[in-house]
Every structure is written in C-alpha cells, then in structure tokens.
N, C-alpha and C positions, 0 to 999 in steps of 0.2 A: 504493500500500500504506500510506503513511503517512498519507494521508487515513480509511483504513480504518480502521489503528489508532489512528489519534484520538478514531474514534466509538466503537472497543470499549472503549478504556479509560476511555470518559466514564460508558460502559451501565452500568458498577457503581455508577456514583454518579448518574447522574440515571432509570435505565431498571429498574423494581423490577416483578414478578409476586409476587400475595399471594396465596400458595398457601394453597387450603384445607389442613390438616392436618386427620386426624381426631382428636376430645380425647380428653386423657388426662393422667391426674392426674402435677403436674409431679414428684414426690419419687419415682412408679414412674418416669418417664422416666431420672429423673437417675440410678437403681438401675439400669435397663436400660443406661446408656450405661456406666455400671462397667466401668471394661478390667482383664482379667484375664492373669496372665501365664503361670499356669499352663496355663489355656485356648490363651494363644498357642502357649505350646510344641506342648501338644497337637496345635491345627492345623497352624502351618507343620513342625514335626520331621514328622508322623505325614504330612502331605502327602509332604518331601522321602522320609522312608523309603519310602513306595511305591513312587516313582519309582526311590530304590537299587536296590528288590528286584529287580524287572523291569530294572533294566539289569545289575545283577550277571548273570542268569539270559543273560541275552541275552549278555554276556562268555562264559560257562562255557561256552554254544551256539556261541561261537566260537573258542574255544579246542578244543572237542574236533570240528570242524566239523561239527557236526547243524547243516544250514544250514536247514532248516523248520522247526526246532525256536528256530532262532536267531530268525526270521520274525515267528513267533506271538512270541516274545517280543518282539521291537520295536516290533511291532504293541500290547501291552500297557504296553510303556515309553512310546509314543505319546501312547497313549491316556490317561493321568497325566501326562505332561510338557505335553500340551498347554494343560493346564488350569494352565500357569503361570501366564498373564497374569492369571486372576484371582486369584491371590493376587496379585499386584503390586496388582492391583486396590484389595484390600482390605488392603494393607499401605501401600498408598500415602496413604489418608484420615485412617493413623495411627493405628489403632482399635485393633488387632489386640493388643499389649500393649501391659502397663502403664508399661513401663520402656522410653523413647525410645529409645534405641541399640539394644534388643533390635529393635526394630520399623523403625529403618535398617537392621538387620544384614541381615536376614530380604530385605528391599525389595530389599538390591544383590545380595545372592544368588540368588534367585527372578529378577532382572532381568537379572543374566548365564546363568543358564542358557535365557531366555527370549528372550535380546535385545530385553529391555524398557526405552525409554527412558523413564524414569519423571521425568524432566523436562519433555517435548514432554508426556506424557499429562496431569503435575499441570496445565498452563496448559490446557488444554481440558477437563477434566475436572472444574475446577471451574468452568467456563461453564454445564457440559452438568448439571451438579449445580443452579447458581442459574437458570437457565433451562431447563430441561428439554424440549424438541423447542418451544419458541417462537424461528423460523427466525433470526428479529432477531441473535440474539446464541447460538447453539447448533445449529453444523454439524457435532457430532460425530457426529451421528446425524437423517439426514438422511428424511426420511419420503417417498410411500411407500416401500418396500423389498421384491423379490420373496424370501420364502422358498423357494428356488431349491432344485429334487430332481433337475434334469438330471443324465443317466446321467456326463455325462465329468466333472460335477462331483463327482457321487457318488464314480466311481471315488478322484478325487484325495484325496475326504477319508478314503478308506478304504485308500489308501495312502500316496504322499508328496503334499503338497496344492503343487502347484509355483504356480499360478497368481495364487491366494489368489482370494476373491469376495465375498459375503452375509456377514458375521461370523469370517470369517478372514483371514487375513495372506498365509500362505504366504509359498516361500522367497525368492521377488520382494521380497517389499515387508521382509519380514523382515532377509533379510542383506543386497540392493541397496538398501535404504532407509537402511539403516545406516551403508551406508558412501558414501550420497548427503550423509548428514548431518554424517560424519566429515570427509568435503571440502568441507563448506561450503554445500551443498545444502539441501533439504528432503526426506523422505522422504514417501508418499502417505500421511500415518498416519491420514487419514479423507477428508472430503473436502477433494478439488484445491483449494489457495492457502490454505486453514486457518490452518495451520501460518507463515507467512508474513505473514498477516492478526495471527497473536496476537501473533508476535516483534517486527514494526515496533517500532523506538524503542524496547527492551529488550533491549540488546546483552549485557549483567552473565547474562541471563537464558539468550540463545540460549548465552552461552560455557560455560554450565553442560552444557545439551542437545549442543551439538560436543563436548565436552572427554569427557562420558558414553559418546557414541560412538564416540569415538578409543579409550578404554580396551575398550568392547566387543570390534570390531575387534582390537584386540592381543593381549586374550586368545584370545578365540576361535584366532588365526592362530598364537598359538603352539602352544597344545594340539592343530591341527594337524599342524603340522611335526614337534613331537618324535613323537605319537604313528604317524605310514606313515613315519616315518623308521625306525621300532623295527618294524613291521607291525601295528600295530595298529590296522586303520583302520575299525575299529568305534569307537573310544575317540570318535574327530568326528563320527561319523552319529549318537551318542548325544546328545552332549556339543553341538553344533551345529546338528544338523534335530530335537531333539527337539519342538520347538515346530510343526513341521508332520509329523511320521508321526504317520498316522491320527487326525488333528486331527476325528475325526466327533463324538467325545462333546462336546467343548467348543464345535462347532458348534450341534448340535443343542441342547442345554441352553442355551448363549445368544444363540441368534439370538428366541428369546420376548421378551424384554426391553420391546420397542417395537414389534417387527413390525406391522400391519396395523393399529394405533392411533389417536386422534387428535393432533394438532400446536397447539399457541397455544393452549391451554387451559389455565388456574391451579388444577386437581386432579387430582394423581398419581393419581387413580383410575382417570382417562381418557387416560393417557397411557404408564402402565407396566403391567407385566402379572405377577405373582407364578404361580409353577407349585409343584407337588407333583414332590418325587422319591423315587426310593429312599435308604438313608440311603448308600451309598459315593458316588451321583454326588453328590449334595447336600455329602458332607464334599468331595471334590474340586473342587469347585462353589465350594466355600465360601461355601458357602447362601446365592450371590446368587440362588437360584431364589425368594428373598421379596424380590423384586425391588421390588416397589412400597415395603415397609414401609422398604428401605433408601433411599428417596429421600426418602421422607416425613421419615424420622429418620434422617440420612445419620451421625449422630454415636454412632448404637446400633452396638456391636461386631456381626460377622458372626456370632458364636455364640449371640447373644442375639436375633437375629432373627425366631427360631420362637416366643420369649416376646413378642416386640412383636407381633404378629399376634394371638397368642390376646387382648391388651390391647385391641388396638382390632377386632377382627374384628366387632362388632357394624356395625360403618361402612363397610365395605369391601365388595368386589364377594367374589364369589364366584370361590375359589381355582382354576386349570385344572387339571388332572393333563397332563403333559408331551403327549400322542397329544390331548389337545383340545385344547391352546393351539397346538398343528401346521394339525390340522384348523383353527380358526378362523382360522389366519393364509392358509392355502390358500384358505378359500372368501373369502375378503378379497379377497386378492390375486388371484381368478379375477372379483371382482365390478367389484374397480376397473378390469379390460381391456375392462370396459361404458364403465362411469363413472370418467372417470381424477379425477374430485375428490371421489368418493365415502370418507369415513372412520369405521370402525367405532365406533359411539356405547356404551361400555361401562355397562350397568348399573349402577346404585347405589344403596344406601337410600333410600328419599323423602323421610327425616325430617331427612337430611344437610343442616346449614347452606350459604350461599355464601360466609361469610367466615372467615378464617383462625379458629381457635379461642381462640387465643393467643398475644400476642405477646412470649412468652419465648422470649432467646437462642439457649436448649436447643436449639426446635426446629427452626431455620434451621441449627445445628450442621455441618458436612462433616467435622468431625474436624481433621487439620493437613494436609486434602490443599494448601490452595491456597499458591503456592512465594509465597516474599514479597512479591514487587512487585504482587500482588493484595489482601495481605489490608486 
C-alpha cells in the first residue's frame, strides 16, 4: 500500500491531463463562480425543509397509526433524504455559500443525517475531479458500469435499498461501512483498496475520517436509544435509513453521470454526461444533472450551472432528457456484452479545439473540496 501511495501522491505533481475546457470569457466565469449566500440558504434550508415536511407527515401517520398513510409518506421522506449525499456533494467543493462556516454548517449537517463521511469522499473526490475516469489515478468511478433495472434490484430501490449496487450505498455499506471505519477499518466507499490506497502515509488525515465516524456512530446510536426507549421508533427509521428508503430518484438521476462513456480521455465532453430534468428533481438534485458543465468548471456554484451551459452551449454535445440518457446507457451497456472494450464515442462540435482554451487558475478551480494535505 505504501508503494501505492507513493505513486499517488507523486500523480499531483508529476502526472497532469490538459483538459480541453470549452472558452469562455474569463470576467463571465469569475461572475459565474460568484457564491451567493442567499442562494445557499435557498438551496440547502428549502432542501432540509422538504425532507421536515415529509417526515413530520410520516410522525403524524404514526402517531394516529394510519400505517399506509404513514408508508406513502416515508416513501416521500425517502425519496428527499436520499438525495442527501448530493448536497454533501456540493457542499463539500465549498461553492454553495458565501460565508465559510455557513457552508461547514450545512456539510456536517446534510453528513449526519446522510452518514456522509465527507473526509474519505474530499480525498477521492478530488482525484476523481483532476483526473476524471483516467484509471491511473481515478477509481472512484470505475468504467464500464451496468445501469442495472433487475426486478430485486428495483424492488430495493423502491423500498429499503439493503444491498446497495450501481450508484447507491445502501444500509451495508452505509451504516457497516461506518462503523468499519469507526474501528479502524475501511469502508467499501467505491472501489475495493481505494480508500487505503489514498490514506497510506496520511495518518493526521485518516484520524480526521475515524474520529468523523466515531461521532456519526454516537449520534446516530443515541437518537436510537432514547427514541424505542420512549416508543418512538419511527424517530430512527427516519432519522437513520433515510438515506436508503426509496433511494430510486437519487439513483436514477445519478447513475447518468459517466455511465456507458468513455475512460482516459482529456474532454469532459467524452466522459461526462449533462441531462435535463424537471425543476423539483433538479432543485433536489442540486443541479448536478449539468453534470459535464460542473466538471469542466468545478469552481461554478450549483445554482449557476444552468447559466454556464447557456455560456458555453455552442461547444458542447447535445443535452439528454433523463429516459434518453437511460436508453443510451442500456443500448451501451447491451452492446459492450458483444464487445467488452467497446466505449460510447460522444458527439461534439467539429470546430472544437484539442487544446485547453486557457490557462487560467479559474478554470482548473474544484472550489475548497481538496482536505489539505492535497492542495
């Protein structure tokens, strides 16, 4: 492992991909990257209140015991809570406000109700951000990948997702990965030996990551105890698996990301994939559905991301709507069980350069995802 981590920690400094970006004038970027704090509240309050509503609704259903009433509504709490991790996501790169603490506050909150270690993800996260599916140095996402519609899978995402599989966690890797990490372990949090691979010979680093998931753990097991000590043992199914009941919408919306793509190529045009949605999955989404435009400018706020698209859309492929970026990932993924080294070659302008457009700061930007002993 420490040979491993020798050669990753060398990859920042000798091992560089010059990613095409598409241009765009530097003084709109630097307006685009603008974090706003009002905006923040907006999103993460108006996120967290969704998930109140539906879990109050789901208490009241339990309190007066209308238990299919109580159902549909955890199935709705679900469906909102699951879409935690991206706001960790996007609270994690540091965009989200203006005012730093606002945007810690936000991170550990969204991370405990999520059991989001947002330590293990900043150290891979920002791999997966500077090398984006070039295998060398970026196993966070591992190509190819079946976009997987199996019936027992289905079931799970449309009820409690125990297994986890394709783009989700589930209560495995969630709560026993947790407290694999809590003890000293690693948890699966992408691919096998990852995690272990990044920590070698970053001890300050891993103590951060154990010590995050010791306090997970504690909470969690407290709000436990007191709450089936009192009867309320709705208060933990909320409060605890909300992260995997009916984890389907946060599946479905981000398993497009990279799906059926290509791999080791220096333009996020060929590698990531932008969808269309409606506007409530999109706000719960937190409009990583303009997926590509956040890799290209990882430094542009989430709510600005529908402006950076219209900025550069002249350069870019052509947007999917959610049921075609599906379809193209299925006839992908049914073409490569021909050709297993077959990868989907994505359309692009003709007139597009090969080489970066420019090389200001700006646009290599991830925001303050990467934890310090990266930057």
């Amino acid at each position: 492992m420490a040979a491993v981590e020798e050669s990753l920690g060398a990859l920042l400094k000798t091992y560089r991909v010059e990613w095409y970006r598409c241009p765009i004038d530097r003084q709109t970027l630097l307006g685009l990257m603008r974090r706003s704090d009002a905006q923040g509240w907006f999103q993460a309050a108006g996120h967290l209140a969704l998930a109140g509503c539906t879990a109050a609704l789901a208490i009241l259903f339990f309190l007066q015991e209308q238990w299919f009433a109580m159902l549909v509504a955890l199935f709705l709490y679900g469906t909102v809570a699951s879409n935690f991790i991206y706001a960790c996501h996007e609270l994690g790169h540091g965009t989200v406000f203006r005012t730093r603490w606002l945007n810690g506050l936000f991170l550990r909150a969204f991370s405990v109700l999520g059991w989001w270690n947002f330590h293990e993800y900043a150290m891979s996260h920002t791999y997966h951000h500077i090398y984006t599916l070039h295998r060398r140095a970026d196993k966070e996402v591992l190509l190819p990948a079946e976009p997987s519609l199996r019936p027992l899978y289905l079931l799970q995402l449309f009820t409690v997702n125990i297994t986890g599989g394709f783009a989700t966690r589930g209560v495995g890797i969630t709560i026993v990965g947790t407290l694999r990490t809590a003890f000293g372990g690693y948890s699966v949090f992408s691919t096998p030996g990852w995690l272990e691979d990044l920590y070698a010979n970053r001890p300050e680093a891993r103590r951060r990551a154990v010590n995050w998931a010791r306090l997970l753990v504690a909470i969690h097991a407290a709000v436990a105890v007191v709450s089936i000590a009192n009867g309320w043992w709705i208060v933990p199914i909320l409060f605890s698996l909300g992260p995997d009941i009916a984890n389907w919408h946060a599946y479905f919306v981000g398993a497009p990301m990279h799906c059926g793509l290509r791999d080791d190529v220096p333009d996020f045009r060929k590698c990531v994939r932008s969808i269309t949605l409606d506007p409530l999955s999109e706000f719960i989404y937190w409009r990583m559905n303009w997926h590509l435009e956040h890799h290209m400018y990882a430094g542009v706020p989430c709510y600005n991301l529908r402006k950076l698209h219209r900025a550069v859309e002249h350069d870019m492929p052509a947007v999917r709507s959610l049921f075609g970026a599906w379809r193209e990932m299925r006839e992908i993924w049914r073409r490569q069980q021909r050709e297993p080294h077959y990868q989907f070659d994505t359309p692009v302008p003709s007139d597009a350069g090969a080489a970066p457009p420019s090389g200001e700061p700006e646009a290599a930007s991830v925001g303050e995802l990467a934890p310090k002993e990266l930057r």
